[in-house]
LOTORMI-284616 format. One line per 3 residues: number of its first residue (from 1); their letters; for each residue x, y, z of N, C-alpha, C, O. Coordinates in steps of 0.001 Angstrom, whole numbers. Last residue first. Layout:
BEGIN
NUM	A	X,Y,Z,X,Y,Z,X,Y,Z,X,Y,Z | ...
! end
This chain:
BEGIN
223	XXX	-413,-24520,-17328,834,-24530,-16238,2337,-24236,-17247,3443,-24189,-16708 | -3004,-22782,-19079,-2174,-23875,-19012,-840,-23303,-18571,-246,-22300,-18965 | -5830,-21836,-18054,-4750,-21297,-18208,-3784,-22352,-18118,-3697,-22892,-17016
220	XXX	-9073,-21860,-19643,-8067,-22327,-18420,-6698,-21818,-19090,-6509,-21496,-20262 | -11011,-19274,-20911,-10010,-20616,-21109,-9207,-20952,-19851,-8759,-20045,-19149 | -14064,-18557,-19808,-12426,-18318,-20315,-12331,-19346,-20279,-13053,-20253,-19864
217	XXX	-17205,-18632,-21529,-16418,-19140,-20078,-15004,-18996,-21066,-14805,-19167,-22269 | -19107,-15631,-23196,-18155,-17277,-23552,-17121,-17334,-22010,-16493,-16391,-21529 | -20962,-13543,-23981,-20157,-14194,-22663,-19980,-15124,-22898,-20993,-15819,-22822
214	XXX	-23237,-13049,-25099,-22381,-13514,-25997,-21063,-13475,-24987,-20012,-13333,-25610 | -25622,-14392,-22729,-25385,-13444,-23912,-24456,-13823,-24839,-24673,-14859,-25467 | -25279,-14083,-19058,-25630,-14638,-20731,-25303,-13850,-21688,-24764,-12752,-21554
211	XXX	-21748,-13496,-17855,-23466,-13212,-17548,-23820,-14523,-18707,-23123,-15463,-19091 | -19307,-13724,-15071,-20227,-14510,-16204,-21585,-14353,-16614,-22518,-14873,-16003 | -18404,-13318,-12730,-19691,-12536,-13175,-19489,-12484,-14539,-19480,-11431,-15176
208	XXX	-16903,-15621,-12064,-17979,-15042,-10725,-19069,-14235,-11618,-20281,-14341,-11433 | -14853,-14954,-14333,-15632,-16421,-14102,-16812,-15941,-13222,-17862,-15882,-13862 | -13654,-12927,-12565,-14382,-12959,-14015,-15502,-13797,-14442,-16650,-13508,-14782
205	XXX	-11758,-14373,-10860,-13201,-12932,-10275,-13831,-12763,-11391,-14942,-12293,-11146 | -10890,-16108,-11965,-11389,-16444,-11012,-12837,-15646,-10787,-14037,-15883,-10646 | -8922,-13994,-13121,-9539,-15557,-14133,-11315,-15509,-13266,-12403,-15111,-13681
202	XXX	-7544,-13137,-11302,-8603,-12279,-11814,-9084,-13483,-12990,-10010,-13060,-13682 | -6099,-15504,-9797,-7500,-14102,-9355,-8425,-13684,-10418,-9649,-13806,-10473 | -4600,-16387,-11766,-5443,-16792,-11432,-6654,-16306,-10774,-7830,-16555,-11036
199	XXX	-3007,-14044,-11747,-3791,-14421,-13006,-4955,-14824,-12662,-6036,-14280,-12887 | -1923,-14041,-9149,-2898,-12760,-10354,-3702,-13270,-10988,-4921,-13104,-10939 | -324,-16013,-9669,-1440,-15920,-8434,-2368,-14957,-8980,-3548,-15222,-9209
196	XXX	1256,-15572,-11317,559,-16421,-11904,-875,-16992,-10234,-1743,-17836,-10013 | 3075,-13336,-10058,2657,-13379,-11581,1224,-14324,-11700,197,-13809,-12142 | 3757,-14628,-7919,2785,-13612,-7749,2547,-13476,-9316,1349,-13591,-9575
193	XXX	5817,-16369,-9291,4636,-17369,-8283,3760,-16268,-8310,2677,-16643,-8758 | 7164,-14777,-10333,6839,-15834,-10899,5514,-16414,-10454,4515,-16785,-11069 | 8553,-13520,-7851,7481,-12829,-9032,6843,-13524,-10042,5960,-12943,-10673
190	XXX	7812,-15891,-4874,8797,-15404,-6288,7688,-14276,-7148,6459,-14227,-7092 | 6165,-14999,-1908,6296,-15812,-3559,7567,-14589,-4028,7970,-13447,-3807 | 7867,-14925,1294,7113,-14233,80,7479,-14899,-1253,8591,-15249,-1651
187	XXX	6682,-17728,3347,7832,-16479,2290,7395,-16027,1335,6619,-16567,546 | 5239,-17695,6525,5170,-18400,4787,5970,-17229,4187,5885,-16044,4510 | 4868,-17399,8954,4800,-19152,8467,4976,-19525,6788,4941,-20543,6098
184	XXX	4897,-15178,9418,6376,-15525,9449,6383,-16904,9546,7302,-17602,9973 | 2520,-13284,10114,2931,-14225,10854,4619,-15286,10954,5209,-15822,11892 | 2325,-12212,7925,2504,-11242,9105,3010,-12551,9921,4179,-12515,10304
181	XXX	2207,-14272,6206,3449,-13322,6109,3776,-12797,7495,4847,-12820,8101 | -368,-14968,6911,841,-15954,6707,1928,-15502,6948,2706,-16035,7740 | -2235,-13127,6057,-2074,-13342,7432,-793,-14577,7598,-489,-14896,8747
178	XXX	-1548,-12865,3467,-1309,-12098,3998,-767,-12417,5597,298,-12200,6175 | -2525,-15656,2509,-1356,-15362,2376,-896,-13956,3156,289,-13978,3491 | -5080,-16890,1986,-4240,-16530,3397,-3648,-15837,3569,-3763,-15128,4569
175	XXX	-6041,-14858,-796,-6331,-15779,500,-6307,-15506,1999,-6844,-14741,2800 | -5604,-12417,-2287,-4637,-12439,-1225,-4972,-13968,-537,-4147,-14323,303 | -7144,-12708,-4756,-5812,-12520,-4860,-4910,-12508,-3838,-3697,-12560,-4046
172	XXX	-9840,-13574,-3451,-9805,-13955,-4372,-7772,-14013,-4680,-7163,-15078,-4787 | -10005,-10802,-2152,-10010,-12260,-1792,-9610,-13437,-2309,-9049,-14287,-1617 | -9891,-8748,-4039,-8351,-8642,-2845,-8876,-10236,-2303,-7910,-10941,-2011
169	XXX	-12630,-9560,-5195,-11204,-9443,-5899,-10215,-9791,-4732,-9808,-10933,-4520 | -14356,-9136,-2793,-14019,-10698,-4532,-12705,-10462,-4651,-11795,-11164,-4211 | -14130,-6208,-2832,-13109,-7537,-1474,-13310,-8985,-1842,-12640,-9902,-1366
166	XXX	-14714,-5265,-4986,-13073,-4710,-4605,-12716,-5972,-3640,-11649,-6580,-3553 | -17385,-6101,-4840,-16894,-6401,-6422,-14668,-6550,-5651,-13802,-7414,-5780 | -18569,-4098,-2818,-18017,-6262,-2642,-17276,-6589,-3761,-16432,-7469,-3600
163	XXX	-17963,-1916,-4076,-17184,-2130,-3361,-17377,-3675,-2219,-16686,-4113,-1299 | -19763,-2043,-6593,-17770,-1779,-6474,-17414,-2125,-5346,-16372,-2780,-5370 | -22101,-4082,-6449,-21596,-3128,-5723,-19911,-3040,-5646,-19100,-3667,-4963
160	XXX	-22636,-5572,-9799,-22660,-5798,-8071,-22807,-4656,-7995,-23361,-3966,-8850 | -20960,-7289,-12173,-22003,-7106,-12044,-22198,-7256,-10459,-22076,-8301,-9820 | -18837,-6984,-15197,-18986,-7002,-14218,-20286,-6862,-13648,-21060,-6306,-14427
157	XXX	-19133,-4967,-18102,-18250,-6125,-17735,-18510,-7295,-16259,-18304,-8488,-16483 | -20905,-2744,-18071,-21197,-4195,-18604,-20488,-5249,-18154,-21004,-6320,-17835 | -19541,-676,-17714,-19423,-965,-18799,-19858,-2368,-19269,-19505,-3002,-20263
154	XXX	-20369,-431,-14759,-21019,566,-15688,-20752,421,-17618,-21353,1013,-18514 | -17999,-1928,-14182,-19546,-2526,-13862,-20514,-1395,-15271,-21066,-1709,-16326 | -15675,-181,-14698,-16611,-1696,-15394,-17883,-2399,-15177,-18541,-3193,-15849
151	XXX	-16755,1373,-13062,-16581,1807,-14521,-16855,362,-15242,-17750,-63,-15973 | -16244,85,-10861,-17346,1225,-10927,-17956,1265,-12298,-19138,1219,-12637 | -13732,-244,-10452,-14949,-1852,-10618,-15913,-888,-10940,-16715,-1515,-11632
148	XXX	-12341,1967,-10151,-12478,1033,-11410,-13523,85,-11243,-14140,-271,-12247 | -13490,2732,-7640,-13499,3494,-9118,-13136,2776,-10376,-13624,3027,-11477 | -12011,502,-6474,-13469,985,-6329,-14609,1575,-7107,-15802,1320,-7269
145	XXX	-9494,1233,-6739,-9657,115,-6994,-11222,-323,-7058,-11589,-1355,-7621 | -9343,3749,-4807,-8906,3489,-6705,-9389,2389,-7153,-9856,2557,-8280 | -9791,2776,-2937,-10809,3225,-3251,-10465,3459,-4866,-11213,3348,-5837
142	XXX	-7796,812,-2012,-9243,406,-2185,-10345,1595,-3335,-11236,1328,-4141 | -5985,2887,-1643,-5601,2211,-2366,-6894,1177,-2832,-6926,792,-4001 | -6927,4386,479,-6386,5155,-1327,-6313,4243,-2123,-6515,4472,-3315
139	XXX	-7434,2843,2176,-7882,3508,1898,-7868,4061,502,-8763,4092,-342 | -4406,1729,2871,-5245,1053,2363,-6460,1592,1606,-6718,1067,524 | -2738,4538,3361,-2624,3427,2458,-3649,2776,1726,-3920,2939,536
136	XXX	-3854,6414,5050,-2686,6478,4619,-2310,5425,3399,-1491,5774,2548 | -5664,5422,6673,-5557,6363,5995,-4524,6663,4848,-4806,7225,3790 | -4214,3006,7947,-5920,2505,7211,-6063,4292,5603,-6342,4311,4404
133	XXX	-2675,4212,9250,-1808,3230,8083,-3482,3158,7712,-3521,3511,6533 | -3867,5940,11155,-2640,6065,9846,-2523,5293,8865,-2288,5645,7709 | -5280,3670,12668,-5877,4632,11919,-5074,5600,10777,-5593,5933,9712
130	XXX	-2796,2113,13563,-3972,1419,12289,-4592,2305,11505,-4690,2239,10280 | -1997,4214,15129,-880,3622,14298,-2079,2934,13053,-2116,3286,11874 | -4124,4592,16734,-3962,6257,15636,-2825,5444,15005,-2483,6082,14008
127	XXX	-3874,2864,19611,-4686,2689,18628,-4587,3820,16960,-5304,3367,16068 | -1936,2317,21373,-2135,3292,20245,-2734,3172,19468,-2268,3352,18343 | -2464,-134,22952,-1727,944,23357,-1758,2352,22113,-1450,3451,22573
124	XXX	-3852,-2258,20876,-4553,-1667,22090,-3894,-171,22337,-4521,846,22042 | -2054,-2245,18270,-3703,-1596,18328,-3995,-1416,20048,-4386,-305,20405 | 264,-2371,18582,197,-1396,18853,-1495,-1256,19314,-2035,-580,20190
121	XXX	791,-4670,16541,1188,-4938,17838,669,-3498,18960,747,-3715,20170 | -730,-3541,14220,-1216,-4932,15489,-502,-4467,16562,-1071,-3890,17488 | 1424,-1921,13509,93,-1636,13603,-523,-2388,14748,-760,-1985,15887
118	XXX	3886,-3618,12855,3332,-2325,13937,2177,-1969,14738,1958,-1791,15936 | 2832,-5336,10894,2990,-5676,12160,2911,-4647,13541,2323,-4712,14621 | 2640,-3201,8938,1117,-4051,9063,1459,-4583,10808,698,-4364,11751
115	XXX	4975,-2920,9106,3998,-1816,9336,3029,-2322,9326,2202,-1652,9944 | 6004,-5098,8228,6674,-4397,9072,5316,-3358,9379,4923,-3591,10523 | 5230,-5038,5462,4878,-6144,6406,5053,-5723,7639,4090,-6000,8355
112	XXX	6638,-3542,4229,5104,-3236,4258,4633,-4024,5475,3793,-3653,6295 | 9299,-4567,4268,8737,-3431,4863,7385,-2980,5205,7041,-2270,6150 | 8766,-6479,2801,9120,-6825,4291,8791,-5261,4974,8149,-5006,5993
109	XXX	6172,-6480,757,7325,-6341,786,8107,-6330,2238,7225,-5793,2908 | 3505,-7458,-29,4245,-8226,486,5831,-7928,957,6587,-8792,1401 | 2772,-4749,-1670,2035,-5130,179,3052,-6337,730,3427,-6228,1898
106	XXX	4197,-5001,-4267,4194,-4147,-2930,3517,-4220,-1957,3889,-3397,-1120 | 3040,-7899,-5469,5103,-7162,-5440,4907,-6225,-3771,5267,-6554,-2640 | 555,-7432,-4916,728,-8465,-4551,2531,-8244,-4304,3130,-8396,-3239
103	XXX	183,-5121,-6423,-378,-5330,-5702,501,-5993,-4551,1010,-5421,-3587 | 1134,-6077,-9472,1413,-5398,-8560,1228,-5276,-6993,2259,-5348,-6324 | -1103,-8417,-9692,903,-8935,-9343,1793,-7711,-8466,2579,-7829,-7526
100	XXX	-3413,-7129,-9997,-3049,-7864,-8598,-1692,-8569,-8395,-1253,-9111,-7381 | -2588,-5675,-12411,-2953,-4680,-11066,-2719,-5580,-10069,-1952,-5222,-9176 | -2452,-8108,-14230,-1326,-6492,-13752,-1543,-6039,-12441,-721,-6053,-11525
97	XXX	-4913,-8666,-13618,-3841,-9113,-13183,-2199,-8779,-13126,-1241,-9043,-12398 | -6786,-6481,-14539,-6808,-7259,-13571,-5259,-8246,-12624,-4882,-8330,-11455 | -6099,-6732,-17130,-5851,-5472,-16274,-5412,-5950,-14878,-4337,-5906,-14280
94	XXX	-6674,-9568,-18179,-4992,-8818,-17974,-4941,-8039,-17296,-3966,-8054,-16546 | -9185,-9325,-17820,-8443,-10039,-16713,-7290,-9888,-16831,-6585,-9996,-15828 | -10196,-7221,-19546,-10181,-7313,-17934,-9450,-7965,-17288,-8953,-7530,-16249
91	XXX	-9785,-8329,-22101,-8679,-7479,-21550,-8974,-7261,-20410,-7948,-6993,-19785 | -11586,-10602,-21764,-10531,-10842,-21605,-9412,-9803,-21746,-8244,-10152,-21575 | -13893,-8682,-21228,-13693,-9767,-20691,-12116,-10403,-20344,-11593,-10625,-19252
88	XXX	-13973,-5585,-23000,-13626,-6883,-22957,-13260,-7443,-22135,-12131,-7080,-21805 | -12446,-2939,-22822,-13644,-3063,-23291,-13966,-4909,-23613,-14188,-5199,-24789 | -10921,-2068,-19615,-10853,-2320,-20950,-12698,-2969,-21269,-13641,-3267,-20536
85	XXX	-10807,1210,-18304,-11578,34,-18198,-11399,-610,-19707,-11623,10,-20747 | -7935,2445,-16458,-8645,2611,-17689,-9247,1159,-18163,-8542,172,-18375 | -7285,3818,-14216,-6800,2985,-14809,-8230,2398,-15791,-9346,2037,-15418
82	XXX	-6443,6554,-12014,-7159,6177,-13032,-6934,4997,-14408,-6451,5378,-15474 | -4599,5656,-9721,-6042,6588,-9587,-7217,6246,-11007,-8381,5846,-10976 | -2992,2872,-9167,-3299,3976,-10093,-4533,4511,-10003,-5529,3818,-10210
79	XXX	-2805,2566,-5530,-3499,1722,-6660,-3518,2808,-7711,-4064,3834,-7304 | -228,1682,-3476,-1163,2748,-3738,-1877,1979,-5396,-1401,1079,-6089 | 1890,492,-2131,901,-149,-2907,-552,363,-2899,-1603,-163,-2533
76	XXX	3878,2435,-1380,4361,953,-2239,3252,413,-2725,3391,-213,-3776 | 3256,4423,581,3086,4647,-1388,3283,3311,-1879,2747,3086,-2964 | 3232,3336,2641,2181,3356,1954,1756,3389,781,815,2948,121
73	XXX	5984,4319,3540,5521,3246,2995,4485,2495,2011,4609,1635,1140 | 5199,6646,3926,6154,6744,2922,6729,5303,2216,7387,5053,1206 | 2947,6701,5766,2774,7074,4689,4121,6986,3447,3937,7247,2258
70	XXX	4757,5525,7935,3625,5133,7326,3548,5566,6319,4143,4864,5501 | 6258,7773,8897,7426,6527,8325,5434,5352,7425,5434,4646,6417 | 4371,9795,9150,5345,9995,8167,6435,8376,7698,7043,8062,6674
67	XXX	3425,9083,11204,2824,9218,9830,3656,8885,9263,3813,7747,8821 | 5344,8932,13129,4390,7707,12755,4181,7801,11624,4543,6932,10830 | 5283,11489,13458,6713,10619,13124,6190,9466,12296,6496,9141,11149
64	XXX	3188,12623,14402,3471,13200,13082,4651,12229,12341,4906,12170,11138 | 3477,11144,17168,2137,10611,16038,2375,11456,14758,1703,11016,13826 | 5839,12867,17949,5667,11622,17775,4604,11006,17116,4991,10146,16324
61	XXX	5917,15751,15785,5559,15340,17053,5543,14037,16963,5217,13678,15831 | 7829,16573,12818,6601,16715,14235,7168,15888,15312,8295,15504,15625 | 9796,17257,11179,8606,16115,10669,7991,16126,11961,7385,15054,11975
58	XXX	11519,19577,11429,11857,19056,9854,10853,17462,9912,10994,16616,9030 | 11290,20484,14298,10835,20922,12821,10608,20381,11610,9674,20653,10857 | 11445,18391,15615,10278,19064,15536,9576,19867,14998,8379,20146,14932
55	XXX	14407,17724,14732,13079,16700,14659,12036,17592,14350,11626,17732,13198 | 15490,20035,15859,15709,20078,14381,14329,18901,13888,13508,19114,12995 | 15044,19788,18632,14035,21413,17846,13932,20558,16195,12919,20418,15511
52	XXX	16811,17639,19474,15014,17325,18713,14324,18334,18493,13139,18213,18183 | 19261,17061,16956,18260,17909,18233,16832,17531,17758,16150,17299,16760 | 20366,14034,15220,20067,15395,15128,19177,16338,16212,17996,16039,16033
49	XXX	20434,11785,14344,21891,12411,14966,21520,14006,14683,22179,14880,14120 | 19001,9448,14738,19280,10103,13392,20406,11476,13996,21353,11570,13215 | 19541,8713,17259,19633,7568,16931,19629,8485,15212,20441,7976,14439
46	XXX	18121,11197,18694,19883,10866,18664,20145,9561,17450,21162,9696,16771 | 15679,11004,17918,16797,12514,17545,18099,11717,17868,19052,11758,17091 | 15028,9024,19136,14529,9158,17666,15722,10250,17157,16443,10175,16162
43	XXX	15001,9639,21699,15792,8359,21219,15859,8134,19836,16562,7262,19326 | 13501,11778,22039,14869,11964,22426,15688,11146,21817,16801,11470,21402 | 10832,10822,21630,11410,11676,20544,12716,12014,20440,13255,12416,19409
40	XXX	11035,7088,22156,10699,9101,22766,11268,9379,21617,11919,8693,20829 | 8722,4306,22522,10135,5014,21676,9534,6346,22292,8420,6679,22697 | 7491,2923,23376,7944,2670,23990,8767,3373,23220,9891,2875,23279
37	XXX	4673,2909,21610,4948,3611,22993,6070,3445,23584,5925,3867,24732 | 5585,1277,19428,5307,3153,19549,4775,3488,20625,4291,4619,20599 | 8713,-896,19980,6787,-683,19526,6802,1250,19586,7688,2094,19726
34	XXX	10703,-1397,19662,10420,-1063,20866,9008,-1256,20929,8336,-1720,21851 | 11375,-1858,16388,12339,-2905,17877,11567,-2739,19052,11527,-3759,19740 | 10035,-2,15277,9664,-1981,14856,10355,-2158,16133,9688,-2712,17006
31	XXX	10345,2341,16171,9188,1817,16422,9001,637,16356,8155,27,17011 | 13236,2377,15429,13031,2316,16865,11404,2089,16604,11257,1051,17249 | 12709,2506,12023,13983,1540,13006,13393,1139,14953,13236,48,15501
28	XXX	11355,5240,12270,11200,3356,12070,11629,2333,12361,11078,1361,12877 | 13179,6856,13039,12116,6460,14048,11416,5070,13284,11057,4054,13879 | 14871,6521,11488,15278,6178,12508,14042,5763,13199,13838,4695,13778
25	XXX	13641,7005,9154,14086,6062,8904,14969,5535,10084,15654,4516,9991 | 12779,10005,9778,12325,9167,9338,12501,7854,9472,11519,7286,9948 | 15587,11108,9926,14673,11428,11338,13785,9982,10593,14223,8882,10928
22	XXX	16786,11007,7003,17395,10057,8483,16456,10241,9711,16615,9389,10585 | 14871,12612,5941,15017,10903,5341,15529,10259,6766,14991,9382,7442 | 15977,15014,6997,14467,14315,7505,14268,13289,6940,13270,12730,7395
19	XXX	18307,14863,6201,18034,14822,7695,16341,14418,7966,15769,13764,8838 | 18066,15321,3517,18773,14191,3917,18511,13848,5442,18508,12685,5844 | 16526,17981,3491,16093,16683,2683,16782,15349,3417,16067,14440,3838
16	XXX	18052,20158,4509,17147,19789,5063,16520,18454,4817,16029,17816,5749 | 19952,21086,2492,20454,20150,3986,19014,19505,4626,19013,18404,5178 | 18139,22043,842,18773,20694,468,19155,19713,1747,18956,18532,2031
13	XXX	17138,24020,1892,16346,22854,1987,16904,21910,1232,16235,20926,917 | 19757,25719,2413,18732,25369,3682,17476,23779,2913,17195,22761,3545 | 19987,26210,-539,20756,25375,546,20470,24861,1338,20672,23651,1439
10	XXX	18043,28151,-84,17577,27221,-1371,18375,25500,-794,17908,24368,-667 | 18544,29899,1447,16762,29229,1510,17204,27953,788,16746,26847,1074 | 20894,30946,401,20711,30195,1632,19454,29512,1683,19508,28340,2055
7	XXX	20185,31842,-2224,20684,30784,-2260,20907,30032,-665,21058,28817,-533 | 16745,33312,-2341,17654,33227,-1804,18481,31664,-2039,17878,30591,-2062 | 15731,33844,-6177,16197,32877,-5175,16981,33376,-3941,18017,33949,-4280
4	XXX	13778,36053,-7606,14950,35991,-6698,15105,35098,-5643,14777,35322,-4478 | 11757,36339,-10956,11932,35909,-8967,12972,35956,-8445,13630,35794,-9473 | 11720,38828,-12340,12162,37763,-12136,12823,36869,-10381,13640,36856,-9461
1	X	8815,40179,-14280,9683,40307,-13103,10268,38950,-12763,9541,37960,-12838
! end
């Protein structure tokens, strides 16, 4: 039997796609300038140029708004679910440093930054903006990152609890630098500069769990 598209249904959610990108990307707009108590759903609907039934349908209620400009951020530095443990020291620290250039490209991005700032500026008056973005991002993104130290630990490579093994690492690869950004005392590295901040991380976090055996200390990395 062959399904039967309605072509209005089908229409209906094309129009629908572009308007909830613009509901979205308004109420972001008005949460960074005002904060999230200080924006309405009224100022969100006009400012994307649409009723607020059409808002209330096509993405919620003001804390559903939130999400949604959160979570669509969030994806920028989600961690591959399954990333595959190399069998070696020194293919670790390539992984490793793939993963923390990435990393390092998408959390620093002005936008990301933007939502880290939200967040703060919000924690007393709304506290559910951190609890989004903690859900929504960091969370997924630790815990992939959790599941791998898991595996390597379990492969010898490494040696702890995945999850001090995960804040070595993000320590090790973020420093200051985060709290720098949010702050607007320091520019985001070149890909050049995050290229070779990686490295150095995961050099770094390797070096830390150096066992005996046939474990040879890496090579320094020449400038």
């Amino acid at each position: 039997m062959k399904l039967q598209v309605d072509p209005k249904q089908s229409q209906q959610r094309t129009d629908d796609a572009p308007a909830r990108q613009r509901i979205v990307e308004a109420a972001f707009a008005a949460f960074s300038e005002s904060g999230y108590s200080g924006v309405s759903t009224l100022e969100i609907a006009t400012r994307a140029q649409v009723s607020k039934r059409d808002l209330y349908a096509l993405v919620g209620n003001k804390a559903e708004l939130l999400a949604a400009c959160v979570a669509a951020r969030a994806k920028r530095f989600e961690t591959p679910t399954e990333l595959a443990v190399p069998d070696n020291r020194d293919a670790l620290v390539g992984t490793l440093a793939a993963l923390g250039t990435r990393l390092l490209r998408e959390i620093s991005d002005p936008a990301v930054i933007a939502v880290f700032r939200l967040a703060i500026a919000e924690a007393v008056r709304a506290p559910e903006v951190a609890r989004i973005l903690d859900s929504a991002g960091r969370k997924a993104s630790r815990s992939a990152l959790q599941s791998f130290m898991k595996r390597a630990r379990d492969a010898g490579l490494v040696h702890g609890r995945p999850d001090e093994l995960v804040e070595q690492f993000w320590g090790l690869l973020w420093g200051r630098l985060m709290i720098d950004l949010l702050l607007g005392v320091a520019v985001r590295p070149t890909p050049q500069t995050m290229a070779h901040r990686a490295r150095d991380a995961a050099e770094a976090f390797v070096r830390l769990h150096l066992g005996s055996g046939d474990c040879q200390p890496l090579p320094r990395r020449r400038e």
